[in-house]
SERO-4910 file (N, C-alpha, C, O; in steps of 0.05 Angstrom, whole numbers):
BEGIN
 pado doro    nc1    nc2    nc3   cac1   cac2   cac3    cc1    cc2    cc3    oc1    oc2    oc3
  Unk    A     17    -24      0      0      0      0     18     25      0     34     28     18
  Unk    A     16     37    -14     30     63    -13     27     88      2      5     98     -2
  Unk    A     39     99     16     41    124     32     13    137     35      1    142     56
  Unk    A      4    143      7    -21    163      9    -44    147     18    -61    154     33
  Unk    A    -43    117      4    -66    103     15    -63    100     38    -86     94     46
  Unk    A    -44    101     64    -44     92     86    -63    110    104    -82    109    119
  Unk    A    -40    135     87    -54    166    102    -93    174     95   -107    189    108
  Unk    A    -98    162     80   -127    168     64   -145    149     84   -166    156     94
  Unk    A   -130    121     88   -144    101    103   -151    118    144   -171    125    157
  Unk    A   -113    115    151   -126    140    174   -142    159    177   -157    162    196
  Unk    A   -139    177    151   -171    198    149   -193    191    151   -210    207    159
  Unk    A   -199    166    145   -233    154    133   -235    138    166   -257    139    178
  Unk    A   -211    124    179   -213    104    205   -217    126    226   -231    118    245
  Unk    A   -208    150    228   -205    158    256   -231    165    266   -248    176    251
  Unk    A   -238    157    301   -258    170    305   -249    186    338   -229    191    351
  Unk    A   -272    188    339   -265    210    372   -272    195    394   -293    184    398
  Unk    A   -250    194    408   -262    170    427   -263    185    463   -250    203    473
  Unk    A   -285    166    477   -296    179    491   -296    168    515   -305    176    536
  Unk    A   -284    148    509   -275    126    544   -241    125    543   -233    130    520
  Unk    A   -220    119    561   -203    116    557   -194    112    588   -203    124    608
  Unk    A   -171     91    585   -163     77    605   -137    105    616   -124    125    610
  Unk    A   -141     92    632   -117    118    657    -93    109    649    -75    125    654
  Unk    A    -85     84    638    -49     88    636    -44    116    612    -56    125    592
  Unk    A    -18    124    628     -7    140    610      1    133    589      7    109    584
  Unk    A      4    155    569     19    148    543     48    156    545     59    175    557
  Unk    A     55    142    536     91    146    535     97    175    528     83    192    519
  Unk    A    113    175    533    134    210    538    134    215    501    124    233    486
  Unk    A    149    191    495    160    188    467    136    196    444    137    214    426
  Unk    A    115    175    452     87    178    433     87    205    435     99    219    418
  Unk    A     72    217    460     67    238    460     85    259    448     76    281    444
  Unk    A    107    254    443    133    282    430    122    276    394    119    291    375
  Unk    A    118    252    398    112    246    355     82    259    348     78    271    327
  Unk    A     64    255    366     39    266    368     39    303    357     27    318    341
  Unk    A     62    305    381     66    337    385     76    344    364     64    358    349
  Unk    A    107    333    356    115    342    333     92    341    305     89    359    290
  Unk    A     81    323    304     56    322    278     40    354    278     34    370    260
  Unk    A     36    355    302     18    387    305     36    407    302     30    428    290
  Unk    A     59    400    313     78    433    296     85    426    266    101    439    254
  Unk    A     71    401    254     77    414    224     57    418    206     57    420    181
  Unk    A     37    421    223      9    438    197     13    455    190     33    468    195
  Unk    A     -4    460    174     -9    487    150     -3    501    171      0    494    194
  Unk    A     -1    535    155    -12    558    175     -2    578    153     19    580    141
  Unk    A    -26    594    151    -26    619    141     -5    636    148     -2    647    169
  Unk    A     22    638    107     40    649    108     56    639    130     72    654    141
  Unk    A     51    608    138     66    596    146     75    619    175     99    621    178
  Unk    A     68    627    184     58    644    208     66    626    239     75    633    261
  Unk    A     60    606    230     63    584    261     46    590    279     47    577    300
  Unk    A     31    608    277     15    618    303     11    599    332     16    607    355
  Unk    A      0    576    325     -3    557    347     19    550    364     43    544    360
  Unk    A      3    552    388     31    536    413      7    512    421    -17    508    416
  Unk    A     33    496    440     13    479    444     28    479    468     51    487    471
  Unk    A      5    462    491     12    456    517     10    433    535    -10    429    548
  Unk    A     39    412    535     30    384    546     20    380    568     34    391    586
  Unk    A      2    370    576     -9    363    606     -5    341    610    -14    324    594
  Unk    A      6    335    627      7    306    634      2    299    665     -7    277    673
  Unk    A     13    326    683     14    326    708    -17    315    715    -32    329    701
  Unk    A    -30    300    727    -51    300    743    -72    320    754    -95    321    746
  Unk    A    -64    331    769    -74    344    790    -75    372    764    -98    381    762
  Unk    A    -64    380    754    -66    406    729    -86    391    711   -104    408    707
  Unk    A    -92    374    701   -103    359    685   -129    359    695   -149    364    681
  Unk    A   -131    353    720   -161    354    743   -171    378    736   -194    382    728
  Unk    A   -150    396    742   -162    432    746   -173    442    734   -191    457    740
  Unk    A   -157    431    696   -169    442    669   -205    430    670   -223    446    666
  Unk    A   -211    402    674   -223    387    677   -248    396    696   -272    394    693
  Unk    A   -237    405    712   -261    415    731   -272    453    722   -291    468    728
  Unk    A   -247    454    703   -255    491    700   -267    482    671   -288    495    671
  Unk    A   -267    467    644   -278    451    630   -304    453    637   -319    470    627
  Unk    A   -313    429    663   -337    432    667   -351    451    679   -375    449    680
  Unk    A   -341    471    689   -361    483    703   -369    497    677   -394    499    675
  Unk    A   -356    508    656   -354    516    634   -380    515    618   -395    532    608
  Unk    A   -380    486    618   -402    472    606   -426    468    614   -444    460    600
  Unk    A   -427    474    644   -438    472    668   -456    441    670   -480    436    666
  Unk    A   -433    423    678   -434    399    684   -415    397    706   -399    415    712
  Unk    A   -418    369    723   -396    362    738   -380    335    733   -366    321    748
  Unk    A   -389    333    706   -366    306    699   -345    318    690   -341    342    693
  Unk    A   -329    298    676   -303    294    669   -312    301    632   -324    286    616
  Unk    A   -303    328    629   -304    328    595   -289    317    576   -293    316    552
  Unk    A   -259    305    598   -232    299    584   -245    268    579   -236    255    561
  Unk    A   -262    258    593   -265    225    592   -250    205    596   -249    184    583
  Unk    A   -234    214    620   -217    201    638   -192    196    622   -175    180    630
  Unk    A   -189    215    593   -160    213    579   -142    231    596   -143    255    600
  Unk    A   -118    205    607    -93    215    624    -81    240    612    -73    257    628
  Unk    A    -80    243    590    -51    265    573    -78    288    565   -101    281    563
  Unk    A    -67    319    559    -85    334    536    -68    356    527    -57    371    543
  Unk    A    -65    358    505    -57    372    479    -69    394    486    -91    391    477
  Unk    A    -69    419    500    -86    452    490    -71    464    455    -47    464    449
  Unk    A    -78    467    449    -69    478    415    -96    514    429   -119    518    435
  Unk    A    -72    530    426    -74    566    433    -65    577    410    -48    564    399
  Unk    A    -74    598    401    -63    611    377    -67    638    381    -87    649    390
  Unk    A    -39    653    368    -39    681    366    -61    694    356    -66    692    332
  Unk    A    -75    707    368    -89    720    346    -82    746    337   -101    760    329
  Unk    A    -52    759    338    -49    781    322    -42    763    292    -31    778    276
  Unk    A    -46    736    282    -42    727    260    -78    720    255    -94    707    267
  Unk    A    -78    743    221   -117    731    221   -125    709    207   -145    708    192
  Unk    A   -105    687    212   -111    662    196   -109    648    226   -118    625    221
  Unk    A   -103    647    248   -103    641    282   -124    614    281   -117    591    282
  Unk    A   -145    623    280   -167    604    291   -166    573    270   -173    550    275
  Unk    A   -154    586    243   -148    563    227   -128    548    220   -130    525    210
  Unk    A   -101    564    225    -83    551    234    -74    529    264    -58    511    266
  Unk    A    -92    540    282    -99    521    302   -120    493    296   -114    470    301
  Unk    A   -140    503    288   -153    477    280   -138    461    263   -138    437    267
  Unk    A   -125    469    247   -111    447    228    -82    427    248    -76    403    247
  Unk    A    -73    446    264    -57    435    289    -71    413    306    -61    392    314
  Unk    A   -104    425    311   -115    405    314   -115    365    301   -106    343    307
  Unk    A   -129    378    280   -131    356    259    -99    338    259    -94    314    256
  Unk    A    -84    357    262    -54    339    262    -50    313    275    -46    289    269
  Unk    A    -55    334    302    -51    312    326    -73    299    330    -72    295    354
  Unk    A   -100    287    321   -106    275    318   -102    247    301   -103    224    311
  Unk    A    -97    252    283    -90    237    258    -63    227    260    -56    205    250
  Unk    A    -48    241    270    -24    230    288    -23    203    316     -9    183    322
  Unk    A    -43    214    324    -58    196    353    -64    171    333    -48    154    327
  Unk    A    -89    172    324    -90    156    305    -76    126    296    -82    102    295
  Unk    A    -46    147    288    -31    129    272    -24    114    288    -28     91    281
  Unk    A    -13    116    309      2    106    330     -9     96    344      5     85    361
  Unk    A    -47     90    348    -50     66    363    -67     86    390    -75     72    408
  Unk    A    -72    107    392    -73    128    416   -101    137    404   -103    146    381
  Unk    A   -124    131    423   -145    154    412   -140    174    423   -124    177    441
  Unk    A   -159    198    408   -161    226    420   -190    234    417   -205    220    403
  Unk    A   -198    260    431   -221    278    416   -215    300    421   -198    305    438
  Unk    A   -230    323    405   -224    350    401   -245    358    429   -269    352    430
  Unk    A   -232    369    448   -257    382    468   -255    410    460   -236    419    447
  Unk    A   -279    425    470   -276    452    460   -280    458    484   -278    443    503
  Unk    A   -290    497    483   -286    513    513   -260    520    524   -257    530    546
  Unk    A   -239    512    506   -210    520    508   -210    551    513   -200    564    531
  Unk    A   -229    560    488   -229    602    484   -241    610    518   -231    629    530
  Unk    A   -255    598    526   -267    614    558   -243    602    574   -236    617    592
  Unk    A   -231    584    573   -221    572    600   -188    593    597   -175    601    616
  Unk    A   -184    597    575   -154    617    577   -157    644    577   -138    660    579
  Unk    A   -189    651    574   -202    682    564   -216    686    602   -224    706    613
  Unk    A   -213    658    613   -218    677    641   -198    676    662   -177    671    650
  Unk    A   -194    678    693   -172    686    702   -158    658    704   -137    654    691
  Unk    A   -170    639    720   -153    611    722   -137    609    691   -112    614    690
  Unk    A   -151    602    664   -141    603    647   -111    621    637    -92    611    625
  Unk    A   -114    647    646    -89    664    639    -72    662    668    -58    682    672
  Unk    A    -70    647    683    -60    646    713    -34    626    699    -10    631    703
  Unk    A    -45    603    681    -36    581    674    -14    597    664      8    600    675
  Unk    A    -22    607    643    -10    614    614     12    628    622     33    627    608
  Unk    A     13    647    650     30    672    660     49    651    682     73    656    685
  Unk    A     36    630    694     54    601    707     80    598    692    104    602    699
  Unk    A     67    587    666     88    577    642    104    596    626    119    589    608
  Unk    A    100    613    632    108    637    620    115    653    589    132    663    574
  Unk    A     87    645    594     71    643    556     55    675    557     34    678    571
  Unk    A     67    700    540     58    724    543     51    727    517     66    719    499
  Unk    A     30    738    512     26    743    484     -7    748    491    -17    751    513
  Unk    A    -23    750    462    -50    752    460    -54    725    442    -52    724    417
  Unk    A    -60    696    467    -74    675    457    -96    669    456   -108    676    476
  Unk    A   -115    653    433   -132    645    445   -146    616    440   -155    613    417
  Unk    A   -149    596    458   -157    583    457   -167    563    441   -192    561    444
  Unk    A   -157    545    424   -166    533    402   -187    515    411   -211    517    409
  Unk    A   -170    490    426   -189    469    436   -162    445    454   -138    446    455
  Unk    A   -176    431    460   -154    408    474   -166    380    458   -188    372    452
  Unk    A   -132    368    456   -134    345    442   -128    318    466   -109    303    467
  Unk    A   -152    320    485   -148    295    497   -137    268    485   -146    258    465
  Unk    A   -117    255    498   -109    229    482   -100    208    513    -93    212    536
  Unk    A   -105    191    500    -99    160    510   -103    133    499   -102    128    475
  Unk    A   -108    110    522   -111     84    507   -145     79    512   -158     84    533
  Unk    A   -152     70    487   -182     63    485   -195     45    508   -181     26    514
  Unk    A   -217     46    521   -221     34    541   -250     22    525   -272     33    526
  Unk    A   -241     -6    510   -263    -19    499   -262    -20    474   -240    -26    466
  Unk    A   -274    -17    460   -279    -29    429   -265      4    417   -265     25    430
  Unk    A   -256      2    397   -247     37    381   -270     39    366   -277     18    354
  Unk    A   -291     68    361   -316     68    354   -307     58    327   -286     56    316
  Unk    A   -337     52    321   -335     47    287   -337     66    269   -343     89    278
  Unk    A   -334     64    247   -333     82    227   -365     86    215   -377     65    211
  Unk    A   -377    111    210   -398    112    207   -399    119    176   -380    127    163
  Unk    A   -425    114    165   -427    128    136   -421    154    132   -419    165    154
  Unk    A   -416    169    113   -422    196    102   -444    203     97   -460    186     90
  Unk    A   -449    224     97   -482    239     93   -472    235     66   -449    229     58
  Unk    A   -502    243     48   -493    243     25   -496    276     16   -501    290     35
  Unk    A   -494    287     -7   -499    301    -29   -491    327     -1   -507    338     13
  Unk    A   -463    331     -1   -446    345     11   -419    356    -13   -398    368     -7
  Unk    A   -426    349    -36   -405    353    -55   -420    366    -83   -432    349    -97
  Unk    A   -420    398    -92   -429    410   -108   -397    416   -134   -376    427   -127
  Unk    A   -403    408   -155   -391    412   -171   -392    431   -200   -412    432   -215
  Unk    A   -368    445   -203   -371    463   -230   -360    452   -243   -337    446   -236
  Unk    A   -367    443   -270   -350    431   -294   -344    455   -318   -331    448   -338
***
């Protein structure tokens, strides 16, 4: 199978997964994951996106509990995935919000390859746009005007990896 078919097959297989067992993912995975997300697109090649590893626990809880209140629930939005990816973007760059999502899409499809589910959580924009959120950011000593893309929860699947669903149809308009 050749390169593009592998990559085409990951596009069509990946899904978002929503249970996940508490062992960690390796240090290593996680650096290949990461590196995949610093090499998306980005408008004029700009780089805008940072990203931020969580791994610690108890920081991982915090995001988790400021997540939910967010959402205003009291579960777990991360879905008990040990590791999470934040992908933040400059927004003095006005391609930001889409050069992050595509950072997104990276490290998913990256996760993916390697055996690791993930899902895109959102509410990233309120949780760094209010004070806990920029408390973090000024911790790490990340100064700039970011904002919030989304977090790429990842871990190991806890149960079956969902299945692949149909496509809607008549989503494709053509000019000849």
């Amino acid at each position: 199978m050749s390169q593009l078919n592998e990559t085409l097959e990951l596009m069509q297989t990946r899904r978002s997964v929503r249970d996940f067992k508490p062992d960690m993912v390796p240090e290593d995975i996680l650096d290949k994951i990461i590196e995949a997300g610093l090499w998306a697109a980005s408008g004029r090649n700009r780089q805008s996106p940072i990203i931020i590893k969580v791994t610690d626990k108890s920081v991982r809880d915090r995001l988790s509990r400021l997540n939910a209140e967010i959402m205003g629930t009291d579960s777990d939005p991360f879905y008990g995935a040990p590791a999470v990816l934040i992908v933040l973007a400059d927004k003095n760059a006005p391609t930001y919000l889409y050069d992050g999502s595509l950072v997104m899409g990276n490290l998913m499809l990256a996760a993916h390859s390697l055996g690791i589910g993930s899902c895109w959580i959102h509410r990233a924009k309120e949780e760094f746009d209010g004070p806990e959120g920029k408390e973090l950011l000024k911790e790490l000593g990340i100064e700039g005007d970011y904002e919030g893309i989304g977090h790429c929860v990842l871990g190991y699947v806890n149960g079956e990896y969902p299945e692949t669903k149909a496509r809607k149809e008549n989503r494709v308009y053509s000019i000849d």
